[in-house]
Backbone as a ProteinNet text record, in pm:
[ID]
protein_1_A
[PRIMARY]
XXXXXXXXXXXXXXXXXXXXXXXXXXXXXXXXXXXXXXXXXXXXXXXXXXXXXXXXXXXXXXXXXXXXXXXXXXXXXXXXXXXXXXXXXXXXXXXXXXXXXXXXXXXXXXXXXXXXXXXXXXXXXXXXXXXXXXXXXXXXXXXXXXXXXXXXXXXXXXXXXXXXXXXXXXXXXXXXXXXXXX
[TERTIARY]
1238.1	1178	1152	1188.8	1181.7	1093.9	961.7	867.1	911.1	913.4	944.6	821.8	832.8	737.4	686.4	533.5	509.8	492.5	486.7	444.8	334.8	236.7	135.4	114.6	208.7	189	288.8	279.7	405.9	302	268.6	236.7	254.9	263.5	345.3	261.3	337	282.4	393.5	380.1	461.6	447.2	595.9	632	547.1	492.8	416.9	285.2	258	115.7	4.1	-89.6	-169	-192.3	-169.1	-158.7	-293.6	-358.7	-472	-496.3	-520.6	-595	-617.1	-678.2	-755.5	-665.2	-562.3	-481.7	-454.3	-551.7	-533.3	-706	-775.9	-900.5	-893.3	-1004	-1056.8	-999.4	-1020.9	-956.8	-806.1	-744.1	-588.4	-494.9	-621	-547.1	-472.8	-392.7	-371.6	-472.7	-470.7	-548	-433.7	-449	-347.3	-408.8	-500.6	-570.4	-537.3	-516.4	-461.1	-298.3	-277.3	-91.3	-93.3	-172.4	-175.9	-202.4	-195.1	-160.8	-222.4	-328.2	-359.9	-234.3	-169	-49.4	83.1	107.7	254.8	221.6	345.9	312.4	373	378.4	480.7	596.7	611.1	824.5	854.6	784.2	827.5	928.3	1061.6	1164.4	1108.3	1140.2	1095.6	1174.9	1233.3	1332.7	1335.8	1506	1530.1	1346.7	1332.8	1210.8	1102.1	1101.9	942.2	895.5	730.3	673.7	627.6	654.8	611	502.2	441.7	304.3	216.8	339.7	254.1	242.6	110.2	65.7	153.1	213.6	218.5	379.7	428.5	517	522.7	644	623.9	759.6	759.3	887.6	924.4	1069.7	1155.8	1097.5	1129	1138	1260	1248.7	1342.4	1452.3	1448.5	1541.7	1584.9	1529.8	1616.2	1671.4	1658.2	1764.3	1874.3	1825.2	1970	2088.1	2016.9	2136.4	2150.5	2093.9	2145.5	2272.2	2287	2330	2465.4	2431.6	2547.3	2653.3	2572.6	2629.7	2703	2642.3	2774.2	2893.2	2862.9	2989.6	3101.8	3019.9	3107.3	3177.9	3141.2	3170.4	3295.9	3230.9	3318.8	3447.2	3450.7	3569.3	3656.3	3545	3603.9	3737.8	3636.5	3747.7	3839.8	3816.7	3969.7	4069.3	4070.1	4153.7	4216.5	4158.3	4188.8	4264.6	4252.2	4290.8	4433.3	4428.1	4558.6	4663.8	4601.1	4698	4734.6	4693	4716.2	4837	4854.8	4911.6	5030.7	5022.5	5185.4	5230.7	5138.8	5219.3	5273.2	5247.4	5309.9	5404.1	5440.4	5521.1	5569.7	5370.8	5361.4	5370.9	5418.5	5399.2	5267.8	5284	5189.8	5068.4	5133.4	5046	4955.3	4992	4934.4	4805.6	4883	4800.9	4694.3	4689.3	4601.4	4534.6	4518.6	4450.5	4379.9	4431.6	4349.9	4242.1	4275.4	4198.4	4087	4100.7	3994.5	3951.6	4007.6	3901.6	3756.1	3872	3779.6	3680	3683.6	3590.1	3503.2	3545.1	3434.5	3368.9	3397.6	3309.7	3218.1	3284.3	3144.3	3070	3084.6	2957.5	2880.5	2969.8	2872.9	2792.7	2810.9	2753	2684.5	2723.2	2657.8	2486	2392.5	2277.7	2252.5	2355.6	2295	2380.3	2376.3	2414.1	2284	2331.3	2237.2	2066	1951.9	1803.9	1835.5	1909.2	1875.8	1927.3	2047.6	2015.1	2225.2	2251.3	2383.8	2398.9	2518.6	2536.5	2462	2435.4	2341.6	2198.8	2167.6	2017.7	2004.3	2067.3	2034	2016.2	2105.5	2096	1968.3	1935.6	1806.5	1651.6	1667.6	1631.9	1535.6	1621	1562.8	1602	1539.8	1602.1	1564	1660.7	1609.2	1546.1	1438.9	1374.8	1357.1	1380.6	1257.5	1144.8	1058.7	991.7	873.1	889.7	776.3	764.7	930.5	874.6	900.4	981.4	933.8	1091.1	1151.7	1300.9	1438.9	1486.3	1584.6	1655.9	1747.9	1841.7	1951.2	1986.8	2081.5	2197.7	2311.8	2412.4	2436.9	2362.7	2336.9	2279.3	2123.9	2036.2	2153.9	2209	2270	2406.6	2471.9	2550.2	2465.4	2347.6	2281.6	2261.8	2205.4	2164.9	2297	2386.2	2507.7	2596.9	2608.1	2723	2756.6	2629	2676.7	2610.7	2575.4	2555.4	2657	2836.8	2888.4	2913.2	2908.9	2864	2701.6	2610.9	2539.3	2435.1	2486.1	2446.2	2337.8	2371.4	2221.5	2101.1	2202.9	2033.9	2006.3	2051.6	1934.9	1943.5	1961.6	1898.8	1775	1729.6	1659.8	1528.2	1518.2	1424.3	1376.4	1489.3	1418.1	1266	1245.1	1172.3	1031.9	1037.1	933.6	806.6	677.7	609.9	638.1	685.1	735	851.7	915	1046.5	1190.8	1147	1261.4	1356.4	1505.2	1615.7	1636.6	1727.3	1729.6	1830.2	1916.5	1950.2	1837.8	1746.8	1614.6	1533.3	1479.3	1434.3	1531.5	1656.7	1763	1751.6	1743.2	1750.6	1622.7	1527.3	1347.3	1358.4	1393.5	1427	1336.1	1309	1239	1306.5	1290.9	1377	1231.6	1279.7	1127.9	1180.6	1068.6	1110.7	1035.6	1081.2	979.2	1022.9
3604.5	3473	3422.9	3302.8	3256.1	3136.1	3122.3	3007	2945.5	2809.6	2748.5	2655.6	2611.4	2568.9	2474.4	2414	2279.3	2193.5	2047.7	1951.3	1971.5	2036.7	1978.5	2108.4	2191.6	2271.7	2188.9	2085.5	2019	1904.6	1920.8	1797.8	1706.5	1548.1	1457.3	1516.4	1513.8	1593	1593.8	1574.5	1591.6	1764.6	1781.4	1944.9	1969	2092.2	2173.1	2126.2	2017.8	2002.2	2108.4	2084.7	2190.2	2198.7	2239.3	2186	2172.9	2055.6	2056.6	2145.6	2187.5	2238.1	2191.8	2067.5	1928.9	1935.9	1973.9	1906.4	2055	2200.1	2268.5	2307.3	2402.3	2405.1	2508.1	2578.5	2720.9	2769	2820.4	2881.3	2923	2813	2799	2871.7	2880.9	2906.3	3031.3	3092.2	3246.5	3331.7	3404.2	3543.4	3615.3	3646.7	3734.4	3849.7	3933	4059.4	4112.6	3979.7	4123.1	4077.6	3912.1	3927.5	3844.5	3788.1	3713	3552.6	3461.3	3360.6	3299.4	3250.4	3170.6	3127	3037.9	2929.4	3032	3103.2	3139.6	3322	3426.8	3508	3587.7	3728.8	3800	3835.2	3788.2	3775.7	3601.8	3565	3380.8	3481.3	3397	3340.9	3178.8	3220.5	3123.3	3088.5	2952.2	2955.7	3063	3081.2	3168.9	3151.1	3249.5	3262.2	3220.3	3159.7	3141.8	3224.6	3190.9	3324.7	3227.9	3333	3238.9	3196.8	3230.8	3171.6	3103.6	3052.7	2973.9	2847.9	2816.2	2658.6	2570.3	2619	2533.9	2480.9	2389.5	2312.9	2229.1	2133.3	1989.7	1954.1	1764.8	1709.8	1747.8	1770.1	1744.4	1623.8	1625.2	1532.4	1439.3	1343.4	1231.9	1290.8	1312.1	1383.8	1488.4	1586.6	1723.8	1673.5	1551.8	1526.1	1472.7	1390.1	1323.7	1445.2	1513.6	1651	1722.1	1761.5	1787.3	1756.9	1607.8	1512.5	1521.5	1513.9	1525.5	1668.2	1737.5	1884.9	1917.8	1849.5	1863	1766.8	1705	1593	1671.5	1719.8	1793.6	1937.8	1979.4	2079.1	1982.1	1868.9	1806.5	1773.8	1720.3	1718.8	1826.4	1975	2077.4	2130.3	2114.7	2151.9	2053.3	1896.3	1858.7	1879.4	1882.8	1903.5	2048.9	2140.1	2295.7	2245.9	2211.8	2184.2	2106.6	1979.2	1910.7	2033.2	2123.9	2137.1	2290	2339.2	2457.4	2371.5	2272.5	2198	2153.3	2125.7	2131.9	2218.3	2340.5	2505.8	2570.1	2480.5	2553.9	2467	2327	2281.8	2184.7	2169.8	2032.5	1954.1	1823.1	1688.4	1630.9	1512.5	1481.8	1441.7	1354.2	1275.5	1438	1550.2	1669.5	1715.4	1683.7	1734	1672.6	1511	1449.7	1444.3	1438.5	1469.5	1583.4	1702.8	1867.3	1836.4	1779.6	1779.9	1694.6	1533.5	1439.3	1525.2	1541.2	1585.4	1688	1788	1883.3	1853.3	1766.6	1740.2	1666.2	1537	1461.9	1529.8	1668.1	1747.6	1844.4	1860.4	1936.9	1873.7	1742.4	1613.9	1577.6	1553.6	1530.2	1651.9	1757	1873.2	2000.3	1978.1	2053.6	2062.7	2017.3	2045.7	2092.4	2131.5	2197.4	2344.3	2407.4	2512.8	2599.1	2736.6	2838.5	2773	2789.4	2747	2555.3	2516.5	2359.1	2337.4	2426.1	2407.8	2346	2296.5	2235.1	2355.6	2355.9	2444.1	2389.4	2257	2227.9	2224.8	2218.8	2230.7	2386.1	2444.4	2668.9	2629.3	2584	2610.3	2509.8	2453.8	2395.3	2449.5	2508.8	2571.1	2470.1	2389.8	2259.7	2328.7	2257.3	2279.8	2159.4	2129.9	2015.1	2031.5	1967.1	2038.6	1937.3	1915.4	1838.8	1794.3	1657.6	1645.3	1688.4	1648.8	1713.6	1836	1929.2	2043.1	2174.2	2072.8	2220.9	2277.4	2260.8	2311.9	2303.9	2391.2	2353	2220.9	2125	2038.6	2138	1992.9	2045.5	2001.4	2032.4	1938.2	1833.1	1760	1625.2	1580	1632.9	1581.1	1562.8	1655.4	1667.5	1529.7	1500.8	1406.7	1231.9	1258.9	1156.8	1115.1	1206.5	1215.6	1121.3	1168.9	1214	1095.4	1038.7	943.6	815.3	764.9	631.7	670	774.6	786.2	724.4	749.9	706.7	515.5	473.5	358.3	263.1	341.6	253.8	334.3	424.9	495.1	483.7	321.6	289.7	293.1	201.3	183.8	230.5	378.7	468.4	538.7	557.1	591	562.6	474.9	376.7	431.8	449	526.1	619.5	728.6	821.5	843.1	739.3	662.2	613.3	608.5	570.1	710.2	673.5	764.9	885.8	858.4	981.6	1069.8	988.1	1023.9	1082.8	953.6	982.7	864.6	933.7	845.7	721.8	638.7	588.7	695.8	801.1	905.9	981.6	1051.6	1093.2	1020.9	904.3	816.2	804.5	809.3	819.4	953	1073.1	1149.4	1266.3	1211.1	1237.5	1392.3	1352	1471.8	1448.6	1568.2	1536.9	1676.7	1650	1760.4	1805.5	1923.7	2002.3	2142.5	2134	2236.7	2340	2462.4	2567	2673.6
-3486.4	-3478.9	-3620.1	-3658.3	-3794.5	-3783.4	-3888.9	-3876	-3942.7	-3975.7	-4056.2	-4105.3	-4315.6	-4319.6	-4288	-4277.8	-4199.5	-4293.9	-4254.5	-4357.5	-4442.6	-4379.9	-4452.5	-4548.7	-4546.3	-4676	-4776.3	-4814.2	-4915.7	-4934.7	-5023.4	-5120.1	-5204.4	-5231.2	-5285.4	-5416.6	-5576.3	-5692.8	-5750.2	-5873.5	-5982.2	-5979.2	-5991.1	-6027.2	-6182.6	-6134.3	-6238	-6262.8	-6173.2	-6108.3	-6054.6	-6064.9	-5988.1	-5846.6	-5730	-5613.2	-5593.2	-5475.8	-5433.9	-5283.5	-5236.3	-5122.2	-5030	-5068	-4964.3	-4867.2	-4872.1	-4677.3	-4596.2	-4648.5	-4587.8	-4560.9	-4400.4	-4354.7	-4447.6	-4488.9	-4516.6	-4449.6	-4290.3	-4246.8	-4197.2	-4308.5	-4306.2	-4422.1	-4499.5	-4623.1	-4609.6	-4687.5	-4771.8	-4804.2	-4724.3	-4765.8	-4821.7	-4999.7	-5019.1	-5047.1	-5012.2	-5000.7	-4904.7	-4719.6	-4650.1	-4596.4	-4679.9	-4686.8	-4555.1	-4493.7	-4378.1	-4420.6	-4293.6	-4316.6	-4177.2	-4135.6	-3960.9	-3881.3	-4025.3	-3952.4	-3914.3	-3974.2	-3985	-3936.5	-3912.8	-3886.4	-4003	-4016.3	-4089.2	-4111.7	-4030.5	-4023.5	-4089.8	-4104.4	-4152.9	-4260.1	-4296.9	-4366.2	-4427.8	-4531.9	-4675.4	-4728	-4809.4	-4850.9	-4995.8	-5051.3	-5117.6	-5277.6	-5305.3	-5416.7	-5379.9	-5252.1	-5235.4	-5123.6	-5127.2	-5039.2	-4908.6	-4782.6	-4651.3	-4660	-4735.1	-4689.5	-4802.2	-4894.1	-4981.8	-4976.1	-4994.7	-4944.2	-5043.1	-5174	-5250	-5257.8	-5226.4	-5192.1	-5219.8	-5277.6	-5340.8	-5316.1	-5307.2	-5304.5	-5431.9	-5425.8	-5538.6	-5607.7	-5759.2	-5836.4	-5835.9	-5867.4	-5900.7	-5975.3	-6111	-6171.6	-6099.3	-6058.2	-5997.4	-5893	-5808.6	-5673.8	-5719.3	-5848.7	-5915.2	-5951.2	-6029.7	-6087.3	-5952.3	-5860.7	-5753.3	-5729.6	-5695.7	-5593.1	-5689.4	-5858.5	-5926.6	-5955.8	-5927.4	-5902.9	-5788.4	-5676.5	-5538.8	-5546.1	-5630.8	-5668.2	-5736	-5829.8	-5874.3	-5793.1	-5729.8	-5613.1	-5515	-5478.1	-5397	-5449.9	-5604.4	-5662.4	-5692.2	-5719.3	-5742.9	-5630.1	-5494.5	-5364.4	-5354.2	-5355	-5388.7	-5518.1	-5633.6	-5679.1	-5701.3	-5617.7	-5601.8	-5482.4	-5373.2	-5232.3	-5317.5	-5447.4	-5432.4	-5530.6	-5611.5	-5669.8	-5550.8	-5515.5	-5426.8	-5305.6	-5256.2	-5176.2	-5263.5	-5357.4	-5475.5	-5487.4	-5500.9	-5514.9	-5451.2	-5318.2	-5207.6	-5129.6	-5208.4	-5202	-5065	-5031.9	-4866.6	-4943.9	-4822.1	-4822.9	-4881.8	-4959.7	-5012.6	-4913.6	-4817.8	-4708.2	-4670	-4642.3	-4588	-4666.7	-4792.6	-4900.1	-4948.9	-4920.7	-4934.9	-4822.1	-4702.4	-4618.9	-4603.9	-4629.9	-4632.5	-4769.8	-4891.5	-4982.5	-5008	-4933.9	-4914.6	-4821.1	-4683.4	-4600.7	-4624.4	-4690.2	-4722.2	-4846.4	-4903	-5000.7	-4966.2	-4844.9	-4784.9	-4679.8	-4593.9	-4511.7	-4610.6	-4715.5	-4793	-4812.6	-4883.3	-4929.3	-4815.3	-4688.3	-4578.9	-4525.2	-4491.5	-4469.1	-4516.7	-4630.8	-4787.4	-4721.3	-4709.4	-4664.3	-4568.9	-4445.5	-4345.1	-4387.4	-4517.2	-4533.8	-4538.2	-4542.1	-4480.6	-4570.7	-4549.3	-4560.4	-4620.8	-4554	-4575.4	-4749.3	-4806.3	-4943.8	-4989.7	-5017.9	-5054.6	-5247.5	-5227.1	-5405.9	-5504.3	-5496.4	-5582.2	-5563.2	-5459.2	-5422.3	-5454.2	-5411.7	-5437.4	-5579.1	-5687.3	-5790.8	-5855.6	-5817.4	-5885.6	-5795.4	-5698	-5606.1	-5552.2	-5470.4	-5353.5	-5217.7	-5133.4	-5004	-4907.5	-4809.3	-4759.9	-4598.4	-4562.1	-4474.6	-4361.2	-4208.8	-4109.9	-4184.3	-4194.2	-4215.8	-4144.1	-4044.7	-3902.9	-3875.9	-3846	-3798.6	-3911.3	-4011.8	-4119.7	-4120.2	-3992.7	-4043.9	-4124.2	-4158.4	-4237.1	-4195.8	-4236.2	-4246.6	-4132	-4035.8	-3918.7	-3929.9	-3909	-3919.6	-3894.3	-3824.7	-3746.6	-3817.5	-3905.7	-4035	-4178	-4191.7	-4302.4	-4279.3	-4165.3	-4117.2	-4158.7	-4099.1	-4139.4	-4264.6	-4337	-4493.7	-4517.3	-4574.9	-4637.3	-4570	-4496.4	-4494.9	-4519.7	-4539.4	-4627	-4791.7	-4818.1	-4976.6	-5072.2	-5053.8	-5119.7	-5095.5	-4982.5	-5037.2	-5054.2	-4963.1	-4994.4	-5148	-5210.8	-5300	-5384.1	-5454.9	-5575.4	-5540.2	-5406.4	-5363.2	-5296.2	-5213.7	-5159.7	-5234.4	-5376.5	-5492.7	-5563.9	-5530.1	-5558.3	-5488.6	-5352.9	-5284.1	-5352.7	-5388	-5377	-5502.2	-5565.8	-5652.6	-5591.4	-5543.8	-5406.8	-5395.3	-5376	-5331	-5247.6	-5144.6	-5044.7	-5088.8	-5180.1	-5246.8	-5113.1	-5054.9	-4940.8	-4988.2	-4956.5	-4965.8	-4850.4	-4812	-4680.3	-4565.5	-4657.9	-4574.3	-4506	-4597.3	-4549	-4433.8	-4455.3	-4341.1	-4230.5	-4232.9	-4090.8	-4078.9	-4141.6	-4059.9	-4027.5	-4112.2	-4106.2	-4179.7	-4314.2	-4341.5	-4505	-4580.2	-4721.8	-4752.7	-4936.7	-5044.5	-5103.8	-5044.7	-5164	-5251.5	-5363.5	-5465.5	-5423.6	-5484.1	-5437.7	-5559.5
[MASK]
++++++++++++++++++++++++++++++++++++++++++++++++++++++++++++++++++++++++++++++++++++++++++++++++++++++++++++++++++++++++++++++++++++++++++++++++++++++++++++++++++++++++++++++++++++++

C-alpha cells in the first residue's frame, strides 16, 4: 500500500525558506524520536530523496520549472533526431521515419510526467515531481495528457502562470495537478 503526500504538507514558499507549521495540528506533526507520523503510515513511498513523512514540501520555483520544461525539450529533441538518424541507417522511407521520430518525441513531451513518482527526465534531475493537487498522487497519464498538450502552442502564456501565487500552469489547472520540490 503506498500513501501518497497530501496537500497540506506543501507549502506556497520560496525554496530555501523556512517552512511554517501553521497548516499542520500538533498532533499531526513528525515525531522523529519514534519515526511515526498520525497522517501517513510506515510503508508511505516518498518521492526519490525525500522522507515520507516530512511536512516540508514546496511548489517548485519559477526558474526550476522553466529548466525543467527546457531539459525535456531537450530529451524530446534528443529521441527525435536519434529516431531520424537510426531510420537513415537502416535505410526506411522517409515518410516512416518521420513519423516514428515526431511521434516518438511528441509522446515523450506529452507523457514525460506520468513517469515512475510523477517525475519527467527533467523533473528527476532537478528533483521535482508532479503531484494531484487534492489527493497527493503522482501525475497519471491522463494528468500528464492534460498538462502537456497544448504547451507547445499555447506555451508563453501558460508560462506566464506559472508566475502566479499558486504557481500553477493552465496545464496544471486542467489537470489539478501542482510541481513540488523536495
Amino acid at each position: 500500500m503506498r500513501i501518497e503526500p497530501k496537500l497540506t504538507d506543501i507549502e506556497v514558499a520560496d525554496e530555501g525558506a523556512e517552512p511554517s507549521m501553521s497548516t499542520l495540528k500538533q498532533s499531526e506533526r513528525f515525531d522523529p524520536e519514534q519515526g511515526t507520523d498520525s497522517r501517513m503510515n510506515l510503508h508511505a513511498q516518498a518521492p526519490h530523496g525525500a522522507s515520507a513523512f516530512s511536512p516540508r514540501r514546496y511548489l517548485a520555483s519559477p526558474g526550476r520549472r522553466y529548466v525543467g520544461q527546457m531539459l525535456d525539450a531537450i530529451v524530446a529533441f534528443a529521441i527525435i533526431f536519434t529516431l531520424f538518424a537510426m531510420g537513415e541507417a537502416l535505410a526506411l522511407e522517409q515518410h516512416h521515419i518521420d513519423i516514428m521520430a515526431l511521434g516518438s518525441g511528441a509522446l515523450y513531451w506529452i507523457f514525460a510526467d506520468a513517469l515512475p513518482r510523477g517525475q519527467s527526465l527533467g523533473k528527476r534531475v532537478l528533483s521535482m515531481a508532479v503531484i494531484d493537487k487534492d489527493t497527493g498522487a503522482y501525475c497519471s497519464l491522463w494528468q500528464s495528457f492534460l498538462r502537456n498538450i497544448l504547451t507547445p502552442i499555447i506555451g508563453v502564456i501558460d508560462a506566464i502562470f506559472i508566475l502566479g501565487r499558486k504557481r500553477q500552469r493552465l496545464g496544471d489547472l486542467a489537470a489539478n495537478t501542482i510541481v513540488i520540490k523536495y
